[in-house]
N, C-alpha and C positions, 0 to 999 in steps of 0.2 A: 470715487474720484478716479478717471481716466488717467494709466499714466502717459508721462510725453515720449514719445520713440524718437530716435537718434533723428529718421527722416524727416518729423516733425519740429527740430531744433537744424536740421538741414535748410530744408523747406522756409524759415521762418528768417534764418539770417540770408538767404538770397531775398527776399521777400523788403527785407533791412538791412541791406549794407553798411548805413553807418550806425547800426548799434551801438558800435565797439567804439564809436566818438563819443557817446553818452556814456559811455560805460568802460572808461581807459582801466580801469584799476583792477580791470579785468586780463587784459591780457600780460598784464606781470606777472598773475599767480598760472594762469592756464599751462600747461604743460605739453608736447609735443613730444612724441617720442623720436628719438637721434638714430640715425643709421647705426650708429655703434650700439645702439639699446639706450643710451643715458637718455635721458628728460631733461628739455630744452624750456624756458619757457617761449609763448608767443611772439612775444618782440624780438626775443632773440632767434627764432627761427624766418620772422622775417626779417632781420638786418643780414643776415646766412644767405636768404635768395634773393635779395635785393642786391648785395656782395658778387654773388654768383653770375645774376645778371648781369653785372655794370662788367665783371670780366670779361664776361661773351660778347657784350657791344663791345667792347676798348679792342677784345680779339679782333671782329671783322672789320672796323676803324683803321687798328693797323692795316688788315691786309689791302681795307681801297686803297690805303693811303700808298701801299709798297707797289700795287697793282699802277697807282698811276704814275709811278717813278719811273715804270719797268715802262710803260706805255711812252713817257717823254723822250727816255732813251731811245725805246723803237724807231719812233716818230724818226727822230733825229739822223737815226740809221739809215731811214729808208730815204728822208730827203737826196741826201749823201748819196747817197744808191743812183740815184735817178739823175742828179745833175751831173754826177761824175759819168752816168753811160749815154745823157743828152750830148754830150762833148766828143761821141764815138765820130771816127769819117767812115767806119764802114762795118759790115755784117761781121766780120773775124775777127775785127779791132773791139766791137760791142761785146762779143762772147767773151774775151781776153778780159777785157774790163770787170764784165760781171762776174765771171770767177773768184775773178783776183779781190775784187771789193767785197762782195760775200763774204771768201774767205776770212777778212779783215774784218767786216762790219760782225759778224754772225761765230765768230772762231771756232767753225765746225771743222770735223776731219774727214767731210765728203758731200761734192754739191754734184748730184747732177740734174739737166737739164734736159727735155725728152717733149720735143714737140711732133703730133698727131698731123700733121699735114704732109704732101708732096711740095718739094722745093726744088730749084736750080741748085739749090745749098745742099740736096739733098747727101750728099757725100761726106757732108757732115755726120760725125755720131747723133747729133741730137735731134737728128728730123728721120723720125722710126713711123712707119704705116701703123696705122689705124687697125692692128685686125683684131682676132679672136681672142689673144692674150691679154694685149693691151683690157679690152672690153672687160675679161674674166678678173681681173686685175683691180683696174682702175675707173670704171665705171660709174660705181655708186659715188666716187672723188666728182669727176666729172660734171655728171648728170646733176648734183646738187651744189655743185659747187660750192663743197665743203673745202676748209683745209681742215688738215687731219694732223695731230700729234702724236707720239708716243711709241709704243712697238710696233713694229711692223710683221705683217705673215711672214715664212721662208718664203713664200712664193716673190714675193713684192720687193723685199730684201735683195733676193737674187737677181731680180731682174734689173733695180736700180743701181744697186751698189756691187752687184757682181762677188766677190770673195770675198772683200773688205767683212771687218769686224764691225757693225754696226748694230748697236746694242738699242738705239733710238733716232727718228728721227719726223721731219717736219715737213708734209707734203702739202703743196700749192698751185690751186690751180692757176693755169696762165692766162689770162685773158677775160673778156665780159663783153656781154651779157653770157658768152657762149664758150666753153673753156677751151681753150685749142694745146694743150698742152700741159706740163708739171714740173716745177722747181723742186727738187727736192736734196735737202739739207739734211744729211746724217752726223751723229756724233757716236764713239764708244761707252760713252756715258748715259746710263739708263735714265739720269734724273734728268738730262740735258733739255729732251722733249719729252713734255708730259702731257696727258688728257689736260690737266687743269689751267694750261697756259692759255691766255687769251689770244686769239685768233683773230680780230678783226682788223688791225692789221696789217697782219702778213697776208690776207685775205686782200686788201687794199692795195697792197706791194706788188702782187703776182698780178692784179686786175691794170696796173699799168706797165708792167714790164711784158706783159702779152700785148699792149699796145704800140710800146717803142720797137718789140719784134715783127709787129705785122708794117708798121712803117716801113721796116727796113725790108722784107720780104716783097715789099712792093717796086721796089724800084727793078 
């Protein structure tokens, strides 16, 4: 008599999943071995990952559920953003506004604002030439029209925020389809902006606030 090998008691319950329906009195006695060494039986190792599971769903449950609070509040934010800078009379009045409402909406401790074009405004700080920096810089932002969260190089640090302590922050392109420029939002606090924050958006924010700026640039 052939004896039966593990893989042929393998093989045989794939083959029959519900064995173990015919044959419940089985997995009382059956035994599993525990992380700690002790012996679990069957049932009780799966009420253990079935436990486990129902954890790890109720985990990411919370976090949509936290993710779409965070998203109502944004929303809410950016509305606010947008009607309080439609109500600007002019290009110096619109800047004045978005600082200020940023500041309030966003309660960071450094916004600035850095568009890629030639203006009449140009004696503005925030209309800086397009050249080799910018490019080495801000480019891959740009080009894909990412926003971007979280640390930033020294290089990109320096150039936004100049000396400022700026431990984190939140860059945005401006405009769409074609980005003409970058919102960018710092804080001293590392957790402030992180990779994991949703982006879409502040991605959505920056794609009308480079609209209400080309309005205004037009006149």
């Amino acid at each position: 008599m052939s004896m039966i090998s593990e893989e042929d008691v393998e093989s045989y319950l794939y083959q029959h999943p519900k064995f173990f329906n015919r044959h419940a009195d089985l997995l009382a006695v059956m035994e599993i071995p525990h992380e700690r060494g002790d012996a679990v039986s069957l049932v009780e190792r799966q009420l253990s990952v079935l436990r486990e599971e129902n954890q790890r769903l109720q985990h990411q449950f919370n976090e949509l559920v936290t993710i779409a609070k965070e998203n109502d509040v944004l929303n809410k934010r950016i509305q606010h953003i947008i009607l309080t800078l439609a109500q600007a009379n002019s290009l110096e009045e619109l800047f004045e506004v978005l600082y200020e409402t940023l500041h309030d909406e966003f309660k960071t401790d450094a916004i600035t604002i850095r568009l890629f074009e030639m203006s009449e405004h140009q004696t503005r700080a925030e209309f800086v030439e397009y050249d080799a920096q910018v490019f080495h810089l801000f480019e891959s932002i740009l080009s894909g029209h990412q926003t971007v969260c979280g640390q930033l190089n020294s290089e990109q640090n320096t150039y936004l925020f100049d000396k400022q302590a700026i431990a984190s922050a939140v860059l945005i392109p401006l405009g769409a389809p074609k980005a003409r420029g970058i919102l960018a939002m710092g804080s001293q606090e590392v957790s402030r902006f992180h990779s994991g924050m949703s982006t879409d958006l502040l991605k959505y924010m920056g794609e009308l606030l480079g609209q209400l700026l080309q309005l205004w640039l037009r006149h």
